[in-house]
C-alpha positions in Angstrom: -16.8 -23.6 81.6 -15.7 -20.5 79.5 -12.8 -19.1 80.2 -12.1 -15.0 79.6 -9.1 -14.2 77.4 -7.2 -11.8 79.5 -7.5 -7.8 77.9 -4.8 -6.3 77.1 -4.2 -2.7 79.1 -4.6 0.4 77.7 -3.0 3.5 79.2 -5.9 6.2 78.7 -5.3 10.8 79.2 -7.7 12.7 79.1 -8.0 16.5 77.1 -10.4 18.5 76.9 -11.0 22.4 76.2 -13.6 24.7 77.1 -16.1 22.5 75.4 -15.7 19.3 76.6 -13.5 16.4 77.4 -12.3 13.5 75.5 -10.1 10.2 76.7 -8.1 9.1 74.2 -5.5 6.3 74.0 -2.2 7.2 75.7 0.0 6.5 71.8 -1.9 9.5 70.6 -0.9 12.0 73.1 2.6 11.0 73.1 2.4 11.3 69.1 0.4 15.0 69.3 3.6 16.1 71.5 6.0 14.6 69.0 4.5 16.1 66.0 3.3 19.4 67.3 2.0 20.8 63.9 -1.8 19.3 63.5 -1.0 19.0 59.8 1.6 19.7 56.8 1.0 22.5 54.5 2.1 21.4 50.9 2.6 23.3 47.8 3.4 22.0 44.7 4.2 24.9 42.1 2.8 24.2 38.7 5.9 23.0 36.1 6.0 26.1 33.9 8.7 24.9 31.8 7.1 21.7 30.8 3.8 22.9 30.3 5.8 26.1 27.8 7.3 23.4 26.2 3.9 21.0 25.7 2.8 24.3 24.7 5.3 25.3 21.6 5.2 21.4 20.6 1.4 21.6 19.9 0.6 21.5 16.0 -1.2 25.1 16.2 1.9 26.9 17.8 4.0 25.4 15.1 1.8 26.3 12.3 1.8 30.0 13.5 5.3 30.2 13.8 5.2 28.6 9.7 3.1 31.8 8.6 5.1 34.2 10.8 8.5 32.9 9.0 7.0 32.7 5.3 5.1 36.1 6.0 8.8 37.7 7.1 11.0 36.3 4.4 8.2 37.3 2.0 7.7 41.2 2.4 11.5 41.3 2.7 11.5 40.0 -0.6 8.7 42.1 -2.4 9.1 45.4 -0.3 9.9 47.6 -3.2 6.1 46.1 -5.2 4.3 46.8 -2.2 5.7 50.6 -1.8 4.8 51.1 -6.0 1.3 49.6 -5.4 0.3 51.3 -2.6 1.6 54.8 -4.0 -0.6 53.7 -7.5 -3.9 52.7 -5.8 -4.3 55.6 -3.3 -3.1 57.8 -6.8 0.1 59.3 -5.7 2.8 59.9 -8.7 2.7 58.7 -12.2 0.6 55.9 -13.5 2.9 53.5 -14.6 4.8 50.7 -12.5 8.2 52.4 -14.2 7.4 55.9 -13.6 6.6 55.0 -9.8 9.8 53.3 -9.5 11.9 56.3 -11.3 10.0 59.1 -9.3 10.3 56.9 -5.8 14.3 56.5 -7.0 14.4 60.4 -8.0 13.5 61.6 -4.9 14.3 59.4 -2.5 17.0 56.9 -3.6 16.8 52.7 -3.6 16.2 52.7 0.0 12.7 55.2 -0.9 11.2 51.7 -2.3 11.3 50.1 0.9 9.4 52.9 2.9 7.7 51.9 5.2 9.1 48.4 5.1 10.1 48.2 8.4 6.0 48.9 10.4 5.2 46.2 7.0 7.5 43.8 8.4 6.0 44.4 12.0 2.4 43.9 10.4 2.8 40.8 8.2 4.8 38.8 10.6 1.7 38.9 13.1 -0.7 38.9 10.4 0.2 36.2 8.5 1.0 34.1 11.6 -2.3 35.2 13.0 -4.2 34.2 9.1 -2.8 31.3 8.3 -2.5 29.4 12.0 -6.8 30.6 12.3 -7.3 29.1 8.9 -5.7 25.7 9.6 -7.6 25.7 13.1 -11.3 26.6 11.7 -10.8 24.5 8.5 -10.4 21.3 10.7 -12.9 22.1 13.1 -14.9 22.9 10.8 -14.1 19.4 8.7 -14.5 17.6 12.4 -18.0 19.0 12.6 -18.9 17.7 9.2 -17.5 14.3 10.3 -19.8 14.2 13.4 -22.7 15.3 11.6 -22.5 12.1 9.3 -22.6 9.9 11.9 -25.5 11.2 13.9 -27.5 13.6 11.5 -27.7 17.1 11.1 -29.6 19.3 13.7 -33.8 18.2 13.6 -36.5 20.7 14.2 -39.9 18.5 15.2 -43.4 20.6 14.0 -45.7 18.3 15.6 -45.6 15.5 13.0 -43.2 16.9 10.8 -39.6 16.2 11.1 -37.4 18.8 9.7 -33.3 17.7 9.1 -30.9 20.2 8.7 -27.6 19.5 6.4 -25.0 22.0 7.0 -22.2 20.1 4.7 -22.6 22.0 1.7 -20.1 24.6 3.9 -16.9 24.6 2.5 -14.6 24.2 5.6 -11.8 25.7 3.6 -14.4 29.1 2.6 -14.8 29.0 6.6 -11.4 29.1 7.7 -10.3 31.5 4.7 -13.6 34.1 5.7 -12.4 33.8 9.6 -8.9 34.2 8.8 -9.2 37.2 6.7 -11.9 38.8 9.7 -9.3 37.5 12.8 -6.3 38.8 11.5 -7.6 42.5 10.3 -9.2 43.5 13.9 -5.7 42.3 15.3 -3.0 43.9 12.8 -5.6 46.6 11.2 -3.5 49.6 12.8 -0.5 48.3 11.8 -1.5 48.5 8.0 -2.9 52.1 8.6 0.6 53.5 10.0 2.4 51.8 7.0 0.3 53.4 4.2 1.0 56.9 5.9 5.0 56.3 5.9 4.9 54.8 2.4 2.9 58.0 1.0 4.3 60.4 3.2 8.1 59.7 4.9 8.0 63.4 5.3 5.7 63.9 7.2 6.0 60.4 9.4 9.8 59.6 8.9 9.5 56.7 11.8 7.5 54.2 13.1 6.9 56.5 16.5 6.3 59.7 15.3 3.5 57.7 13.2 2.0 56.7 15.6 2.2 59.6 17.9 0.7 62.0 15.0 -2.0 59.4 13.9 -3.2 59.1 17.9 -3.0 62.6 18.1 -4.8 63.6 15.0 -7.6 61.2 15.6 -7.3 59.0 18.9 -7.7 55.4 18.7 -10.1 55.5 15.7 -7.5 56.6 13.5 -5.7 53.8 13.6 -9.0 51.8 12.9 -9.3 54.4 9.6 -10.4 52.3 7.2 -11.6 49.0 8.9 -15.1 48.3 7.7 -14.3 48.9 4.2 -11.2 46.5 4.8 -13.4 44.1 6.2 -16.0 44.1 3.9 -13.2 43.7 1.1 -11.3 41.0 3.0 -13.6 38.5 3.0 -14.5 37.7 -0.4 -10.9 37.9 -1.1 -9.6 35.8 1.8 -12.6 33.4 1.5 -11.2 33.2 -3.0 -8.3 33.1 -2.2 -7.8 30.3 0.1 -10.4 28.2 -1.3 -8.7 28.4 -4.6 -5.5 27.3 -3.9 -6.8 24.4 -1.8 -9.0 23.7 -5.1 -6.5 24.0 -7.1 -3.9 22.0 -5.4 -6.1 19.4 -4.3 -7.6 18.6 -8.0 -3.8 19.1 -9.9 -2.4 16.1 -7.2 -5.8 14.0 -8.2 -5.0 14.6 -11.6 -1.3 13.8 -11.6 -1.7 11.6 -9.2 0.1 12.7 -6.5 0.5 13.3 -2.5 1.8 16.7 -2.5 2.8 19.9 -5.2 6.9 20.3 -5.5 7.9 24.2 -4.5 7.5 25.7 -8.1 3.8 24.0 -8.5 2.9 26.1 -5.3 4.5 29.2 -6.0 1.9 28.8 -9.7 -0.9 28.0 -7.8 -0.9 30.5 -5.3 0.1 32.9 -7.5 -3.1 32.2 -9.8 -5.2 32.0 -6.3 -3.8 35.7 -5.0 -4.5 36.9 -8.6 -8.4 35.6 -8.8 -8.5 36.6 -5.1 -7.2 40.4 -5.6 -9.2 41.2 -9.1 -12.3 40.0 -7.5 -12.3 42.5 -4.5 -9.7 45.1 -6.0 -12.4 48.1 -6.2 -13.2 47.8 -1.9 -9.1 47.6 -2.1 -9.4 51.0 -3.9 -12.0 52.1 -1.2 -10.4 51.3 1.6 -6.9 52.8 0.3 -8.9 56.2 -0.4 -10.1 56.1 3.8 -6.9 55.2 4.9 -4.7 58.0 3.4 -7.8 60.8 2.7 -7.0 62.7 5.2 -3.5 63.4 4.4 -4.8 64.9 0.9 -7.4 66.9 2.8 -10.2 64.9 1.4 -10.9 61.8 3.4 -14.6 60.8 2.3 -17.3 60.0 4.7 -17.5 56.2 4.1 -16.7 53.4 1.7 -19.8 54.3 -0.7 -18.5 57.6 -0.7 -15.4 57.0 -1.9 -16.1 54.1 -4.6 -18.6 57.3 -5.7 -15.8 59.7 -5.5 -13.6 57.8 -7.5 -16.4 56.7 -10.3 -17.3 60.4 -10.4 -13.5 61.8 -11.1 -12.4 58.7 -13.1 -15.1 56.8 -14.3 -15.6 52.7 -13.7 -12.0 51.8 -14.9 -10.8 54.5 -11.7 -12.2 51.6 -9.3 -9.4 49.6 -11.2 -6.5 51.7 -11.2 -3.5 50.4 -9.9 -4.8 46.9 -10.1 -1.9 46.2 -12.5 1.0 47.0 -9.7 -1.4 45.4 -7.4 -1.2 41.8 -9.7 2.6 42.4 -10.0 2.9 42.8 -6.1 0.3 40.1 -5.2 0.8 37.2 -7.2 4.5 37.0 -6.6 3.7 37.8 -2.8 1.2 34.8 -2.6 3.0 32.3 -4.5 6.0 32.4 -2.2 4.0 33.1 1.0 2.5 29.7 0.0 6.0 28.5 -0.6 7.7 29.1 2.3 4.2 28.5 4.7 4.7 24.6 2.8 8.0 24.4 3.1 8.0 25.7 7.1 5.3 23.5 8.1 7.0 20.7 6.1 9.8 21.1 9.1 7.5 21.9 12.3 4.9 20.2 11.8 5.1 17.0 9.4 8.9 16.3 10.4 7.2 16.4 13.8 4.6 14.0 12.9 2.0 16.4 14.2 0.1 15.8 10.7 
């Protein structure tokens, strides 16, 4: 005989709505009256100051901020070389470093070297930041690509039966990040350097920063400020692309040589020194071009293009004209890249390797 275990008794209610009814136990009516709301609405607001902070710690940020600092205490340094070679290249004044510097004295006192030096310190400190942190990022993704490509081959292109491999590791990952960093940071900063040459030729006419700007938008619009750009690219990239694939050359096969990890603070200033002079007599006669766009039109005779006016200046001065001023320009740049490199070595030794982000 089998015997029924007794059930247990379960109050039942009954809801319904317009379509339909549905008994449910009696616990979850009396819990629907006790919590009314049919859910919780919960927001969680995203941690902004962790994520800023995540953010500035990262090994990019801190590299920026390395060329931002070097590039600042640098053109506060060599403001003076940078007004004498600009005034020499675009042929303003005499043609000699000491004339410049008595004429620029004459007429406008000590502080007439530094015109200008204030929209210069505005351009470097976002240019260099902007050159130097998109060098370090492309030259390691570029290396990282190289690394992958080792270990699973090159792109292949199959022909029916033929097999084609393609070897991409004759790219130099340093010519890479020096081309992009030279291209990257002259569309970003390019107006910058166009409302510094006018106040370093002419304070008279633009005597600030705003009234520069103002006049060079007015005269021309937006692509006044862009005066300039294609012969400055075209001549930026040979010379960023020398320039930092020298001094990576150059430091990398001294510390093989002597055997050693890293170049002490005078072996860098040399070095870069030597890589901003190779760099800057290399591309010096699209320097010269680019000068002659930039400033033209305050002597009346802006020429057409960049073939124009390496033809205007063979015509009125012969080939050595596409080399005037290059003097001033070696006394301004080699200086002004050996302590960039100093100072860029000697912040990142602080943000970044101190950090162990290296």
């Amino acid at each position: 005989m089998v015997q029924n275990k007794p059930t247990q008794k379960k109050n039942f209610c009954i809801m319904g709505d317009v379509y339909g009814v549905l008994m449910v136990p009696k616990e979850l009516e009396l819990e629907k009256v006790n919590n009314p709301l049919p859910f919780q609405l919960k927001i969680q607001l995203p941690n902004v100051g962790k994520a800023t902070k995540d953010f500035l710690r990262t090994r990019e940020v801190r590299e920026f901020f390395s060329g931002a600092l070097a590039g600042a205490m640098t053109k506060a340094v060599l403001g003076p070389l940078e007004t004498i070679r600009t005034r020499m290249v675009v042929g303003v004044g005499p043609r000699n470093i000491a004339g410049s510097f008595i004429e620029v004295i004459e007429q406008q006192g000590w502080q007439g070297l530094w015109a200008g030096n204030a929209v210069n310190m505005l351009r470097i400190i976002p240019t260099q930041a902007i050159e130097l942190g998109t060098f370090e990022c492309v030259k390691r993704a570029v290396t990282v690509a190289h690394e992958k490509n080792k270990e699973k081959g090159g792109p292949k292109l199959q022909i029916g039966d033929m097999s084609l491999n393609f070897s991409f590791s004759w790219i130099s990952p340093t010519a890479v990040g020096g081309a992009a960093a030279g291209f990257v940071s002259t569309l970003a900063c390019h107006p910058l350097e166009v409302l510094k040459d006018r106040l370093t030729i002419s304070p008279e006419i633009y005597p600030s920063i705003s009234i520069a700007l103002r006049k060079t938008y007015k005269d021309g619009g937006i692509g006044a400020l862009y005066s300039g750009l294609c012969p400055t690219l075209i001549g930026m990239l040979p010379y960023s692309t020398c320039y930092y694939f020298m001094y990576e050359t150059v430091k990398n096969s001294y510390c093989q040589a002597k055997k050693k990890k890293n170049l002490n603070r005078a072996e860098m200033l040399l070095v870069g020194a030597l890589s901003g002079l190779t760099a800057s007599t290399i591309s010096f006669p699209l320097e010269v071009a680019r000068k002659r766009l930039m400033v033209g039109a305050l002597q009346g005779k802006c020429p057409a293009n960049m073939a124009a006016a390496l033809s205007e200046v063979i015509r009125e001065e012969g080939l050595k004209g596409l080399y005037r001023g290059w003097g001033a320009s070696c006394l301004k740049v080699m200086p002004s890249s050996g302590i960039t490199w100093m100072f860029y070595e000697a912040w990142k030794d602080i943000l970044v390797i101190q950090k162990g982000l290296l």
